[in-house]
N, C-alpha and C positions, 0 to 999 in steps of 0.2 A: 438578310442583314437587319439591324436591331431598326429602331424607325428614330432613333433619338442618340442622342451625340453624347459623350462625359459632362459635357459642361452643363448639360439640360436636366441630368440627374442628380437627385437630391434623396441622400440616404437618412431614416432619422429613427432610433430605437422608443421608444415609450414605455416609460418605465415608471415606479411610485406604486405606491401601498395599493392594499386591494380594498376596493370598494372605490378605487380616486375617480373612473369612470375611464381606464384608457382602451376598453374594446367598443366602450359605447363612443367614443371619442371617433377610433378604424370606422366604425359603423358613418357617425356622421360624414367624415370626412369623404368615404365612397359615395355616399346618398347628392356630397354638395358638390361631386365631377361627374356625378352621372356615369359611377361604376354599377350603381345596382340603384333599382327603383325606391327600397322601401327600406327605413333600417329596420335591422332585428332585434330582438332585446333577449339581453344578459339571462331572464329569468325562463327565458324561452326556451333558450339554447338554438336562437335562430339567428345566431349571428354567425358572418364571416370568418372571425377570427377562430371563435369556442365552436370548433366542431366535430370536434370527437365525441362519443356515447358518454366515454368518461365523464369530458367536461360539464357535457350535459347535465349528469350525474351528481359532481358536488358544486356544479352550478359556478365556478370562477374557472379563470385561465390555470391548467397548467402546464402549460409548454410555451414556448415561444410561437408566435403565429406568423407570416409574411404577407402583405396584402398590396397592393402597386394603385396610384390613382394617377390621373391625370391634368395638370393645372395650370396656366398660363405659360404653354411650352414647355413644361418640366414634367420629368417624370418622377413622383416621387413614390420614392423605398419604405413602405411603413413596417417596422416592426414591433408587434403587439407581445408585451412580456407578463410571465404571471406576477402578482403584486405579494406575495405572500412571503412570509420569512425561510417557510419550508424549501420553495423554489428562488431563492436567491441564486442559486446556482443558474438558472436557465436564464433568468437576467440578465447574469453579467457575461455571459458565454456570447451574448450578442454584438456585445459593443464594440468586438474587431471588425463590424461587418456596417457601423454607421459612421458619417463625420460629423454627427450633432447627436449625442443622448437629451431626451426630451422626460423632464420629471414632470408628472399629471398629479397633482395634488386638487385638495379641495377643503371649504372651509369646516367640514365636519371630521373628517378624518386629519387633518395638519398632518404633521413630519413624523416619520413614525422613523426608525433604526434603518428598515430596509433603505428608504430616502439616505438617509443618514453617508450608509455603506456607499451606496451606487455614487451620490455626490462626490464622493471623497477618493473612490475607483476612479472614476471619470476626469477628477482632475491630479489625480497622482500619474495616470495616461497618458493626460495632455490631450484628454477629448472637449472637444468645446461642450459648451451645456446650455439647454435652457429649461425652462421651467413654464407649465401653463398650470394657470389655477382655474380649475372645472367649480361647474354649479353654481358661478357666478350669482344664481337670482333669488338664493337663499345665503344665510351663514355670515359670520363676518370675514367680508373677504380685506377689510382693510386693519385687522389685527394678523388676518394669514399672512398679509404683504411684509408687515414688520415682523413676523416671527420669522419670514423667510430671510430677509436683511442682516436679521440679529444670526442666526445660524449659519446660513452660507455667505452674509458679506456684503458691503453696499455697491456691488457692483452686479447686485440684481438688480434690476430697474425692468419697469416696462415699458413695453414698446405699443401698447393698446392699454384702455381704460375701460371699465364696465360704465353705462352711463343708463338713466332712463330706470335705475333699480334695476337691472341686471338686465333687461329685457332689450339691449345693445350694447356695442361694443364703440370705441372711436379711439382712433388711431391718435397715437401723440408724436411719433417721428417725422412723419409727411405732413402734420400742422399740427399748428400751437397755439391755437384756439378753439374757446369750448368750456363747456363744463362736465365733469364727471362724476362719479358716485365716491371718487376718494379726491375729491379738489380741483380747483382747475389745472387746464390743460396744460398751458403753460408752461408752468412750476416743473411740469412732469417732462415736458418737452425740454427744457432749458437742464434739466438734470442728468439727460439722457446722452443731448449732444454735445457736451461741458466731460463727460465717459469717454467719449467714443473720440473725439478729435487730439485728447490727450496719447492719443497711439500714433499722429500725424505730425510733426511739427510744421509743417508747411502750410497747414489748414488749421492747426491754433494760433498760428499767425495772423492768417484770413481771417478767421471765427472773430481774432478780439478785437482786428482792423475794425470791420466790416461788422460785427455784429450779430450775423447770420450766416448760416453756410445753405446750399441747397439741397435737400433730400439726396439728389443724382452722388453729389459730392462724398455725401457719408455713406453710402452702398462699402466699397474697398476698404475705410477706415473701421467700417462697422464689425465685416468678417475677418478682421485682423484680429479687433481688440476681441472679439469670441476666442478666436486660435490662440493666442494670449491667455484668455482665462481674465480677462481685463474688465468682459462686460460677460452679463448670465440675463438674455434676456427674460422678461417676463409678459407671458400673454396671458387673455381673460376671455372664456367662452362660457358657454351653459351646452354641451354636446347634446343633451335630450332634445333640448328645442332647438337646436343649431346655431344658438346665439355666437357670433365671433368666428364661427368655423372657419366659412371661408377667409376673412381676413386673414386668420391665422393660416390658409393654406398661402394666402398671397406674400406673409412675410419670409414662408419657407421658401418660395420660389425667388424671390427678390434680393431676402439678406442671409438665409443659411447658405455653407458656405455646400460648394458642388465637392466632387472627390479628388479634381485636380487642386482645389483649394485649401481642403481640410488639412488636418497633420497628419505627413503620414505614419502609419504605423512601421515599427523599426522591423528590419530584416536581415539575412545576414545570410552570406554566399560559403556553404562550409566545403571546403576542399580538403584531399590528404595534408596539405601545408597548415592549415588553420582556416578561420573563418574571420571574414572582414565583412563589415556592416556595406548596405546596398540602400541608392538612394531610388526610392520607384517616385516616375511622377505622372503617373495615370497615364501612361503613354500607349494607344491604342495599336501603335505596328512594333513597340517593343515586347520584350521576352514576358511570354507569359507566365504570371504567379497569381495565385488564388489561395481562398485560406478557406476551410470547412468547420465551418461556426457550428454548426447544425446538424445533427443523426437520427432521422425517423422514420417508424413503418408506417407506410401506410396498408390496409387490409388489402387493398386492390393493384396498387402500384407496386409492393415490396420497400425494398430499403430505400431511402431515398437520401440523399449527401447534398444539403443546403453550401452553394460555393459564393461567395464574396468575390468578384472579380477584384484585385489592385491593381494588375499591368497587364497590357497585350491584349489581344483578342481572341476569348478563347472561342473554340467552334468543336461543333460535333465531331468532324473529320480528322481534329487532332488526337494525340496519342500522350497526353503529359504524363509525367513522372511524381509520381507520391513522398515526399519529405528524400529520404534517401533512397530509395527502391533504383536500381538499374532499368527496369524496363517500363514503355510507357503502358498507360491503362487507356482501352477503347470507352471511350463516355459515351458511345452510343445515341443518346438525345440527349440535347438542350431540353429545360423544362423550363419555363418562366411558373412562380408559385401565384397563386391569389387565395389565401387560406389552403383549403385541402384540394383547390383544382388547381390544376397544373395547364400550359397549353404549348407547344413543341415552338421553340423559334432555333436558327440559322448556328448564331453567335451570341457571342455577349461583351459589351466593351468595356473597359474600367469604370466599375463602379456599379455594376450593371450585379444582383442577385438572381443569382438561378440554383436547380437542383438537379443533380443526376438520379437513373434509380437503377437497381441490382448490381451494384460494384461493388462484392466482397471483399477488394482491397483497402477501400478508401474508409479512413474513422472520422470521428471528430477530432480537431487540432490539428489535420494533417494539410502540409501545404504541399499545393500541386503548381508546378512549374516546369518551362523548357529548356531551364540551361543546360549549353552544350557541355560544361563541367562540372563537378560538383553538386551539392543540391540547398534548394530555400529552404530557411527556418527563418520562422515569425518567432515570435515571442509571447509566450504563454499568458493567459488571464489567467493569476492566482485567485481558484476556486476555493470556495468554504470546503473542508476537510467535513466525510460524512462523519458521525459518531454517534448517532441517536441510532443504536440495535435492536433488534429482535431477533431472537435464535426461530428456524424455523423444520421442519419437518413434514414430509409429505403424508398425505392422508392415504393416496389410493397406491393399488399394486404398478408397479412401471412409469411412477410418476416421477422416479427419480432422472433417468435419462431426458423428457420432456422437464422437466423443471432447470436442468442443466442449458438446454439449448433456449429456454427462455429469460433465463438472468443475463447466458450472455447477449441478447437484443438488447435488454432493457438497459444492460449496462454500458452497451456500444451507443446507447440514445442518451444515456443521463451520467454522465463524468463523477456527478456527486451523490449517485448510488451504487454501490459496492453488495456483493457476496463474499464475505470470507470462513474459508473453514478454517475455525480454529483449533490446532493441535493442541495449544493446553489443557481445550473443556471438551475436548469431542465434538463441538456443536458446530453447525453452518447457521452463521450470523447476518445479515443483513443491515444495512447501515446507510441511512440517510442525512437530512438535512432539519428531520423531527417528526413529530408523531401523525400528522397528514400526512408529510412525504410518502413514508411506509403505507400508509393505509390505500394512499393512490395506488402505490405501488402495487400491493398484492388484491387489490381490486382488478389493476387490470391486467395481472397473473392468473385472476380466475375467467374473467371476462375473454381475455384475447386468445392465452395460452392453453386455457381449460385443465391448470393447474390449481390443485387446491393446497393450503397447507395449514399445519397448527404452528400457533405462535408462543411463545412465552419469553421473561426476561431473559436474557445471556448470564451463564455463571458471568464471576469476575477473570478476566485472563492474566491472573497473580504470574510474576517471573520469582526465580529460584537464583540464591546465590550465594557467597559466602564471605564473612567478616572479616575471616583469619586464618592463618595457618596450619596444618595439621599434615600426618603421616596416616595411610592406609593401608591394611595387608591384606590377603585371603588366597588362602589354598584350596585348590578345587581338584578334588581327587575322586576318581569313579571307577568301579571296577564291576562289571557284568559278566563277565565271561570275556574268553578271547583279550583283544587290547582294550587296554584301559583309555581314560582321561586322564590329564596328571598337566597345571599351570600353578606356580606361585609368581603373587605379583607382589610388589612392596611400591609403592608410589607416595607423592607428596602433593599437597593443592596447596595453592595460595589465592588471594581475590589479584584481579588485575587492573587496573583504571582504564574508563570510556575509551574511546579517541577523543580527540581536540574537539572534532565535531559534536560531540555527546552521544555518537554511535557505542550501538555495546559489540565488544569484540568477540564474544560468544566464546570460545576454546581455545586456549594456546596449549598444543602436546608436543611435550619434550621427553628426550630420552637425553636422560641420566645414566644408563646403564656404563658399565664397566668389565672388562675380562670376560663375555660372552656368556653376564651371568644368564640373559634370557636371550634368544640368536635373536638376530635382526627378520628373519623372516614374521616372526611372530608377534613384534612392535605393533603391526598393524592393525590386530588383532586385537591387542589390550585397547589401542586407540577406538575401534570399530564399541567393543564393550561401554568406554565411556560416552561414547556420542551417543549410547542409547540413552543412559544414565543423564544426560542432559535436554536431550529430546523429552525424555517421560518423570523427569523427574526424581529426587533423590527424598525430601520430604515430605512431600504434597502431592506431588503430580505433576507438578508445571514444569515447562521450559527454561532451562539453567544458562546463567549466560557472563561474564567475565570474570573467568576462572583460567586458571595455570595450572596445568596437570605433569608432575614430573615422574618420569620412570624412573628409579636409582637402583631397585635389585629386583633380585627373583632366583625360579629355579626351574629348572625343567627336565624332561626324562628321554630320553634318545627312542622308545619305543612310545611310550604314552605320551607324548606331548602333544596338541594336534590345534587347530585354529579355534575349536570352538573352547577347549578346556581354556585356553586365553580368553578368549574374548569375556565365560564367565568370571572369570578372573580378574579381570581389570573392573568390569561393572561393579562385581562386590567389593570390591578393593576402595574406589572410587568412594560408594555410598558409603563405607566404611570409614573414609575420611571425611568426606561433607560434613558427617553427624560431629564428627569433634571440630569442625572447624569454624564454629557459630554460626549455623544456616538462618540465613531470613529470606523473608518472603517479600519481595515487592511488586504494590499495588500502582496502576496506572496513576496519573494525576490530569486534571483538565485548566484549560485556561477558560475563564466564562467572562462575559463581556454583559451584564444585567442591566437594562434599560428602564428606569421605575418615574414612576414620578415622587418628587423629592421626600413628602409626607412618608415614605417607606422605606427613608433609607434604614433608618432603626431597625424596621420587621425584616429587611435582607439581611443588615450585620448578622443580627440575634439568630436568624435560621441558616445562616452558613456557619456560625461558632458550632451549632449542632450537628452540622454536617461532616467537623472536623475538615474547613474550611478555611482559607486567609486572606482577609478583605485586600488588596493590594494598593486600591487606591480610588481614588472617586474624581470623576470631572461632570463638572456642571453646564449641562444646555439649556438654549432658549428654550421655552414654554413650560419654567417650571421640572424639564428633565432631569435626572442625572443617570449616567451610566457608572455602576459599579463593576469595577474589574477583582477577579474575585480568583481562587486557585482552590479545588478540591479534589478530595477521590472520585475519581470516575463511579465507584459502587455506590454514591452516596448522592450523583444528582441525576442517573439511568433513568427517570420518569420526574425531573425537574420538571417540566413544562405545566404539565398538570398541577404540581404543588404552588409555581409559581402563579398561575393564574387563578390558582384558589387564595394566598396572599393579597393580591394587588386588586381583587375581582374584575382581572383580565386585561386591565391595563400594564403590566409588567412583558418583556420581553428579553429572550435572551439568543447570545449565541456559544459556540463549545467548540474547542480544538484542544485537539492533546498538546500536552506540554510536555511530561514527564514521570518516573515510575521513580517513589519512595518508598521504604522500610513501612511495611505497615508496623502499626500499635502490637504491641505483646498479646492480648488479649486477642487481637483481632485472628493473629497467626496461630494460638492454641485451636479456635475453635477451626480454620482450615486443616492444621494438622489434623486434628483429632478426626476430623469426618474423611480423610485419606484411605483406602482401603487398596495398598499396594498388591499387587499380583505376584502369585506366587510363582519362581519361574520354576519347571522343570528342569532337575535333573539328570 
């Protein structure tokens, strides 16, 4: 049985830019409960959290880590996230699995985009937040205080002070007296619980009777106005030398809120009838559901499936059932994680993370649960969409089948890296979160997999389609000996509009026919023809797609007519109308989200006008920020990152999702046409 109750556990993600300090932070934290003796350092690659070869390797986090400490009767959850833009994805894939995301900022790094995203996630969720600011004993930590106020809100406040020049911490909630390195105590007291009692009216009563409330009193009021989004609080440590730590672990244990507290996250009971939303409240002898935040190899263990307990108690000996799956799956062992060691316990009660390991059924996102009907669905984190490529190609003989069985690990481990083969260029593409993501990536494809491959840009993946209307014919007639070939097709194209959603509806095939000019058996036929023609292309090569194809005549021969003589038939016919029906080519478009500081908004317009770009709009953040939202071709920003860090010298950041496929330029489509070398068919 586990050794510790729901109420005693305390789950908290740590998240924020990299270099904020949040594994040397895991590190302290274990060192001040007497998880491990000594901490390790970042540059070592001897810490708890960074302990793959990889990480080693380029020396930051990147994956999510899980590490457990122990602190005035509370068990608490730490998860260690990577800080980087590449791996936002691994961030926020975390955050169904904590009831407090914790942002680690510090005074030389401030608030970077990633901050930005995860704040703005965290509270579009309804995840409570708080904020610690590291490295307290260098920096201005009381310009970092106000830039955090000015961007997320004056209902950051802290709940500790750095005092002494960084070299301690003191507490402002449990007294209000003192002096500190950003004013007295007081002031910061009096601001804090003036927040927190406006969630109570029965203790703002008290409060303005009385004047004072008692620490004990604001505990309840405190984790409300978190769950609210009311109060963000703010703590101060220096993790190298452990300034604050403990304090900091004693506010977790005292005011974060536990997982029967937290909000919970929505769910919903989907039966043949429909599905109706389900209230969980950490109920240890109710129906078990879990959620699988987390999918990683380990070399020694195999697959391992990171699980969130919400409700019930799950146990070895159980049998649950995977999102919709009819039958349950044997879990074999409980794994309690502490970075890359695992160690085997009983159960686990709400609230409680653990991992399973070689369960081929089980992915990321999948929710495991024991209703007698129907089955649980949690509600997805919208991940960043990959779109930073590289087309790839293997180097050695038999690498193809071993590189197949290796993407799909990596891809059952990282939701925001993708393989795809794309039919318009030939090419197997690879698609990230940006130009480290990939580089991890096929690092550790050659490291793990013992796959090697060459890299280069991705053509562009142009679509085929058409303006206007036209009529197309072609007689396919063959005579060799014996029976012949023999199809005439007469058809009509026209363009057709998206769906409502701005799906493209790829082929609509009608038959027009009349008086058995062409028999019905052989419709299929012309049809089979054009869907090649749209697959491969009618002027370029590319994939063709909202079009209306009409059959209206033809002719055929009672001895020679046969499937294939159709099928060439309609192809030619087809491409024979495309060509009069004003064919354009359309090129992807990107939505970009560009983070500068302001002095640069001029050199971003000016180099997205050249980009054949559309500024769309600009908002302005604290610290001199602004993020420009910005809309281009995809061919035209496929190695931005680079250009943009040579602009800004490396202050600039961005992000990219598809938005949309326009008409490219005239220009642009001679030169695709022109370089087209259609295949000749045989006939």
């Amino acid at each position: 049985m586990p050794t510790h109750s729901t109420d005693q556990i305390r789950n908290i993600a740590l998240v924020g830019p990299s270099g904020g300090g949040k594994t040397t932070l895991a590190e302290a934290m274990l060192v001040a409960t007497g998880g491990i003796g000594r901490a390790g350092k970042v540059e070592d690659g001897s810490t708890v959290s960074d302990s793959s070869d990889l990480e080693k390797s380029f020396g930051h986090s990147l994956t999510s880590a899980v590490v457990h400490v122990s602190h005035d009767g509370c068990h608490i959850n730490i998860i260690d996230t990577p800080g980087r833009g590449d791996f936002l994805g691994v961030a926020m894939s975390t955050l169904p699995a904590v009831e407090t995301m914790v942002l680690v900022v510090d005074p030389d790094t401030g608030i970077d985009p990633v901050s930005r995203r995860l704040m703005k996630l965290a509270a579009e969720r309804n995840l409570p937040r708080a904020i610690l600011i590291n490295k307290i004993d260098h920096g201005d930590v009381v310009g970092l205080l106000s830039e955090l106020q000015e961007t997320f809100g004056s209902e950051c406040l802290p709940i500790n002070l750095p005092t002494e020049g960084g070299s301690a911490v003191i507490r402002c909630l449990q007294q209000s007296e003192g002096d500190s390195d950003l004013g007295d105590v007081a002031d910061f007291h009096t601001a804090l619980v003036d927040q927190i009692v406006e969630t109570d009216e029965a203790l703002m009563e008290q409060y303005l009777e009385a004047g004072s409330v008692e620490p004990e009193a604001l505990l309840d009021p405190f984790k409300s106005a978190m769950r609210d989004g009311h109060l963000i609080p703010v703590g101060f440590v220096s993790a190298t030398n452990g300034v604050g730590v403990k304090k900091f672990l004693d506010q977790i244990a005292w005011l974060f809120p536990n997982p029967a507290q937290g909000n919970f996250r929505p769910i919903e009971k989907v039966t043949d009838e429909g599905s109706e939303p389900v209230e969980l409240t950490a109920d240890p002898s109710g129906t078990v559901v879990g959620h699988i935040f987390k999918v990683a190899s380990d070399p020694f263990v195999g697959k391992l499936c990171y699980i969130r307990v919400h409700n019930g108690t799950l146990s070895s000996s159980q049998q649950p059932r995977a999102d919709d799956s009819r039958k349950g799956i044997r879990l074999g062992h409980l794994l309690s994680p502490q970075g890359s060691q695992t160690s085997e316990i009983d159960s686990a009660v709400p609230g409680d993370i653990v991992c399973v390991a070689k369960i081929d059924d089980l992915k990321y996102d999948s929710t495991l649960h024991t209703l007698a009907e129907g089955h649980a669905r949690m509600s997805s984190i919208p991940l960043p969409k990959p779109m930073y490529g590289l087309a790839i190609e293997t180097t050695s003989k038999g690498g193809e089948s071993k590189l197949g069985e290796a993407m799909a690990r990596m891809m059952a481990e990282d939701p925001t890296f993708v393989l795809e083969r794309v039919a318009a260029t030939g090419e197997q593409v690879i698609r990230g979160l940006g130009e480290l993501h990939l580089r991890a990536k096929l690092q550790l494809l050659k490291d793990q997999y013992g796959v090697e491959v060459a890299t280069h840009q991705p053509k562009v993946a142009y679509k085929e389609t058409i303006q206007g209307q036209a009529e197309g014919h072609h007689r396919h007639k063959k005579q060799s000996g014996g029976s012949g070939q023999f199809g005439e097709v007469y058809l009509r194209v026209e363009p057709v509009a998206e769906t409502e959603e701005g799906l493209s509806r790829g082929l609509l095939f009608v038959d027009d026919t009349f008086g058995g000019s062409v028999p019905k058996q052989f419709l299929p036929a012309i049809e089979k023809g054009v869907r090649q023609v749209m697959v491969d292309g009618a002027i370029a090569g590319y994939p063709m797609q909202n079009i209306k194809v009409s059959v209206y005549d033809g002719k055929h021969h009672s001895v020679d007519s046969k499937e294939i003589a159709f099928i060439t038939a309609g192809k030619r016919a087809f491409i024979n109308a495309v060509q009069k029906a004003r064919p354009v080519l359309l090129e992807p478009f990107v939505k970009l989200e560009i983070t500068v500081p302001q002095d640069y908004i001029g050199d971003i317009s000016s180099d997205m006008s050249g980009r054949r770009g559309r500024i769309q709009g600009t908002d302005v953040l604290a610290g001199n920020q602004v993020v420009v939202h910005a809309e281009a071709p995809l061919s035209e920003v496929m190695i931005y990152a680079n250009q943009l860090k040579s602009m800004t010298g490396g202050a600039g950041s961005y992000s990219m999702e598809y938005s949309h496929d326009e008409q490219t330029p005239p220009n642009v489509q001679a030169d695709v046409v022109a370089a087209f070398k259609p295949r000749d068919d045989d006939d």
